[in-house]
N, C-alpha and C positions, 0 to 999 in steps of 0.2 A: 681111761683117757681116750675121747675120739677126736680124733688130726681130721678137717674134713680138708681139698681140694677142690675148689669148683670151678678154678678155667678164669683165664683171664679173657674180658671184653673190651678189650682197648683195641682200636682199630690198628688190626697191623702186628699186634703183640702175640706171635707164637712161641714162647714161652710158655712152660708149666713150673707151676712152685715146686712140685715133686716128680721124681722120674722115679717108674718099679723097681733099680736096683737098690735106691735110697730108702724107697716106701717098705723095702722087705727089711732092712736092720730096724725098725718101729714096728712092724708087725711083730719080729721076730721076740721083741721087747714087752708083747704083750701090746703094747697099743694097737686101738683100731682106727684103720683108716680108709676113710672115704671119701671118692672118687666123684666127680662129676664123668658125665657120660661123655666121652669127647676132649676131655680135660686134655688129654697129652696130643690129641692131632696135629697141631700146629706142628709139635716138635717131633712127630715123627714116633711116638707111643701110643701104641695101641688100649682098647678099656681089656682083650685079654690078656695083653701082660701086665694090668694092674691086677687084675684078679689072679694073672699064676702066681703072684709073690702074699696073697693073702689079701689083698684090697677089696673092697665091697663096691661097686661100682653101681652109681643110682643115676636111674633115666631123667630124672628131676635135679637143675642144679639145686633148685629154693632147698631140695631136701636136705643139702649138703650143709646148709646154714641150720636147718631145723635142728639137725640131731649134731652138729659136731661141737664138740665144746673148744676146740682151737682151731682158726681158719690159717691157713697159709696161702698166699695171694702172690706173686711177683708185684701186683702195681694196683692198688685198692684204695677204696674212697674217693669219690665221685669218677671211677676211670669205665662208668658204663656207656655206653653211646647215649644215653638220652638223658645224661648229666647230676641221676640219679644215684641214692647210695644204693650197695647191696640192703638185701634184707640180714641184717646184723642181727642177732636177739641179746635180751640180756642177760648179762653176766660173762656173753663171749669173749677170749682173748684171740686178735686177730692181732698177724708178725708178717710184715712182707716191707715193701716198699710204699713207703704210703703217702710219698709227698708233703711232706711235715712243712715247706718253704712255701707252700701255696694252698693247702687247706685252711678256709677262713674257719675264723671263731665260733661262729655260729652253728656250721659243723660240728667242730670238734664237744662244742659246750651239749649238741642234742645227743652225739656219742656217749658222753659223761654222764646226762641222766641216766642213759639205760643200761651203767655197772659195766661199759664195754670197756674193756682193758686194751691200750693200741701201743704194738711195739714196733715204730716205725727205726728200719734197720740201716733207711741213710745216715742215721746219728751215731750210727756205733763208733767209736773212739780210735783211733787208729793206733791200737795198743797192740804189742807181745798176744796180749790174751786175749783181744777181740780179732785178732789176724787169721783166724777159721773161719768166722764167720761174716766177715767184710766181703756184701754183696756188690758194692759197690767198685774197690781193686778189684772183684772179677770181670767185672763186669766191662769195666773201664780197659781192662786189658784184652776182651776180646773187641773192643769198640775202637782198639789203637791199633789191631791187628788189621782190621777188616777197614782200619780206614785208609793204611798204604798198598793193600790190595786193589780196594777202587781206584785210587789214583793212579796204579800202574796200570790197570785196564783201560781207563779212560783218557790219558796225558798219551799224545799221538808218538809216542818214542818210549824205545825199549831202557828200562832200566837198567840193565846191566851194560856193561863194554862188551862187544865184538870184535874178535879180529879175523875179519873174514878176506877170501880174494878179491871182493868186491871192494876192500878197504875198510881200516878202523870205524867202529862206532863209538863214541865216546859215552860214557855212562848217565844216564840222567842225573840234575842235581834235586836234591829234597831236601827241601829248608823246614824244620818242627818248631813249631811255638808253643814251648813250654812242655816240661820234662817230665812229666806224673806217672804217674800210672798207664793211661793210655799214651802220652806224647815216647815216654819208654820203648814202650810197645809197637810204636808204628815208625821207630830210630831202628830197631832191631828187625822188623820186618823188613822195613823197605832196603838195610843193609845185605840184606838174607839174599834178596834179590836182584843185588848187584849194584846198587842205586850208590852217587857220591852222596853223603848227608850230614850237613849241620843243624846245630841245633842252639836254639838260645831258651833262658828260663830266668827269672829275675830270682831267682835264691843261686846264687853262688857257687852253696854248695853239693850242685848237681852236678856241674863240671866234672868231677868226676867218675860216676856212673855213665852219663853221657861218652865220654872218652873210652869207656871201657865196653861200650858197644860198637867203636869204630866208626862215630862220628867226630866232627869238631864242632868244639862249644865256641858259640860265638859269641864273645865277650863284649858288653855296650857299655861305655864310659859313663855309667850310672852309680849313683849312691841308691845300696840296697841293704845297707846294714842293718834296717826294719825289714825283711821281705819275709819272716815267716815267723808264725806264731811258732808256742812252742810245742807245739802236736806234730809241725811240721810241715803245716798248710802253709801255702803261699795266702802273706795280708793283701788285702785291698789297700793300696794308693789311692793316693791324691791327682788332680785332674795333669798338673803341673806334670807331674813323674807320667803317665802317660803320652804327653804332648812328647817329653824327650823323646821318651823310647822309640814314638814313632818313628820320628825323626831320624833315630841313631838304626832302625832296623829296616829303613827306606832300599838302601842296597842290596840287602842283604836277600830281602824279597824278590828285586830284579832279577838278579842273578839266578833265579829259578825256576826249574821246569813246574817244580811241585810244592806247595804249600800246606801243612797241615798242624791248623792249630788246636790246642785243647786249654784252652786259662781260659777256665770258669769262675766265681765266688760264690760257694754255694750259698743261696737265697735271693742271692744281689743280681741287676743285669751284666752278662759277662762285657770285660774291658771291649772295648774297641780298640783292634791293635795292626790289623790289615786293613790300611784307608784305602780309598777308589786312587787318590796318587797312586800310591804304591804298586796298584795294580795296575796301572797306565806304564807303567817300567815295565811290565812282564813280557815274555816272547809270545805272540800269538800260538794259541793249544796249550799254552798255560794250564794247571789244575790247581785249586784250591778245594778241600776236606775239610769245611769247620764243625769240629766234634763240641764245640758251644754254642752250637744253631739252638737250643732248648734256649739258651739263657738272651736270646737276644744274636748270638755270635760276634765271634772275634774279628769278623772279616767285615766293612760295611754294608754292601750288599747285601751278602747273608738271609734267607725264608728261612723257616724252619722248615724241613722235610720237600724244599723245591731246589730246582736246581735250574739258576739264575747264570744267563751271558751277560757278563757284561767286557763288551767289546769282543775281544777274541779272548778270553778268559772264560774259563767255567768254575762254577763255583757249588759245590756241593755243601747243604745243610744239615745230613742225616742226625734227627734226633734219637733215634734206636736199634743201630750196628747192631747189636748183641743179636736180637732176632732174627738178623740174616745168619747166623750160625746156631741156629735156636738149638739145636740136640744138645750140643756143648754148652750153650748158655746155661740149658735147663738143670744140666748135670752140676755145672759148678754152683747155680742158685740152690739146690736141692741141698747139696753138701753143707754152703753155710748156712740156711735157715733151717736147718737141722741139728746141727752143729750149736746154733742157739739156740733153739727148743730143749735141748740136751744141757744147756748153760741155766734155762729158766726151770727147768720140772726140779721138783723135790717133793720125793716122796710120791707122784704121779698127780700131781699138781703143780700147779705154776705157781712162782716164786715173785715177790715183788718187792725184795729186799733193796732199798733206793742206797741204802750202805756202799753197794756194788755198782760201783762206776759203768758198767757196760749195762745194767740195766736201768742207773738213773737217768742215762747217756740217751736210752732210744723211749722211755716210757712216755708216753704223748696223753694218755688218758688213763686215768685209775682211778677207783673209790668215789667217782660222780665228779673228780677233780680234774680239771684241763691243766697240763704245766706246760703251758705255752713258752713260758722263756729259756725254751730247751732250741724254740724252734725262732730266735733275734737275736739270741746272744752271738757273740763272733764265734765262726768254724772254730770247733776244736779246742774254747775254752772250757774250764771245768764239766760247764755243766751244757756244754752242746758240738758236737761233732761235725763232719762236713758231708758233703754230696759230691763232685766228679774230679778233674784235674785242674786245678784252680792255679792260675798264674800269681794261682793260687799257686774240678772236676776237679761229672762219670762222665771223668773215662781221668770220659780212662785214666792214669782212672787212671813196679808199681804198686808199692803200698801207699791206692793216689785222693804223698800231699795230693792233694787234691789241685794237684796243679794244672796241670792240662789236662782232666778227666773231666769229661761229663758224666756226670751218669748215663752214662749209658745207662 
């Protein structure tokens, strides 16, 4: 078996699919694995510590695709700058992240002629026995880390309480939209840091995880008796159920120095749930973190990847936190798409028993066949999984319902 790595080309994306201490228990296994030249720089790996742990490292990435019979990618198909696929050959199985919610037909159908097998890993089921390998809770939880970071960097007052001679400071307040994986993650950072913090989630039953990070849940006089599939995704509503909520989380938004939302629907545009009113309440220096800037964002305003004033409010869109902590990203993406690789080999080939829910769950292309209705069906029913923390997301993602995670 050859594992090849050739480096992701997404603009911005330092990330690597594998890091050397990962690529040595596959070596160690007998598998060979190869390197693009450069592959780990973003992240901070060298091409000689791919080679101390046994890696063959090639000055050519195209080589990488030539000879390896399984590619690992962090973020693959059409994610080159000039809109193009990799050179794939046939009979490859390629396993990363691969945009299953926005890769057209037409793609996926030219993939299928050519025997290429695609195990796109935002699908994987949010199971007991897919929970090693859920790229996405990792990911979504370094994207909920790094998102109450920014915001205490940037929001002109310190998070924590002081009591100095100069007199009390009182602690910043930090309001989270929705409880995922990432929205988890950035309840428990920005408490870390001193911060006061509420949080609201339309599944109910987060209240208490939320609680138990030493925030309070803020309860909106909503019927949410349908709020989550039974994966544990947060459902998409209706326009009606929306309008409430704004309404019922009008205050709630005022009252805050910091905003940070993460309800996404994976495939769907994320809700709109922070209107420009809402923001008209805020104290000038304001901050708002929408970890669903990919999907549209939660916040009106909202770019993706810009950071938009409006009025004395800032408003940040980042669509991929994970990469500003790339070392750590690389390590926990390494883990789980190994972790599947380890799930799919039998025998020192790959397995594509559709029997097995985690890999009927992420298989996007096999035997010349597209099964597309992996990538319409609702998050997280039988036959298809979710993407970030969905108010429902990655993110953040936190085993993330996919509630407030975006993918990160």
């Amino acid at each position: 078996m050859k594992v090849g790595v050739p480096g992701e080309t997404v603009a911005g994306e330092t990330r690597v699919a594998l890091v050397p201490p990962v690529a040595r228990k596959l070596v160690d296994r007998g598998i060979e694995v190869l390197v693009a030249d450069g592959a780990g720089a973003g992240s901070n790996w060298s091409d000689d510590e791919y080679a101390a742990v046994g890696c063959e490292v090639l000055d050519d990435r195209t080589a990488v695709f030539d000879r390896a019979e399984v590619i690992l990618q962090v973020r693959g198909l059409g994610s080159r700058p000039d809109g193009e696929l990799d050179p794939y050959r046939e009979g490859q199985t390629v396993i990363g992240m691969l945009g299953p919610y926005a890769v057209d037909d037409t793609t996926l159908e030219a993939l299928a002629d050519r025997q290429i097998t695609l195990f796109a890993l935002e699908l994987l089921p949010r199971t007991g026995r897919a929970q090693a390998m859920d790229v996405l809770t990792s990911m979504a939880s370094l994207g909920g880390y790094k998102a109450a970071v920014m915001a205490a960097n940037e929001v002109p007052k310190l998070f924590p309480m002081q009591m100095t001679a100069a007199g009390t400071i009182s602690p910043a307040s930090v309001f989270v939209v929705g409880a995922g994986v990432a929205g988890l993650q950035a309840i428990a950072t920005a408490k870390r840091l001193g911060a006061r913090v509420r949080a609201y989630d339309i599944r109910p039953a987060v209240k208490e995880e939320v609680e138990s990070l030493g925030a309070d849940f803020v309860a909106l006089d909503l019927e949410t008796s349908d709020s989550a599939t039974a994966g544990g995704y947060a459902r998409e509503q209706d326009p009606e159920f929306y309008r409430k909520q704004r309404e019922a989380m009008t205050s709630a938004v005022g009252a805050a120095d910091v905003v940070i939302t993460s309800a996404a629907v994976p495939g769907r545009p994320a809700p709109t749930l922070v209107t420009e009113a809402m923001l008209d309440g805020m104290a000038p220096g304001s901050v708002v973190v929408d970890l669903a800037a990919e999907g549209g964002g939660n916040c009106e305003p909202t770019r993706p990847d810009e950071t938009v004033e409006y009025g004395d409010v800032t408003i940040f869109g980042p669509t991929n936190l994970p990469s500003a902590v790339p070392q750590t990203a690389s390590r926990l993406f390494a883990n789980n798409v190994t972790n599947f690789l380890d799930h799919v080999l039998r025998e020192g080939t790959i397995a594509t028993d559709t029997t097995d829910e985690i890999i009927d769950a992420t298989l996007l292309t096999h035997e010349g066949a597209v099964r597309s209705p992996h990538r319409r069906s609702e998050p997280n029913s039988p036959s298809s999984p979710a993407d970030t923390d969905s108010i429902d997301a990655s993110d953040d993602t936190d085993q993330e319902p996919i509630d407030g995670e975006t993918d990160a």
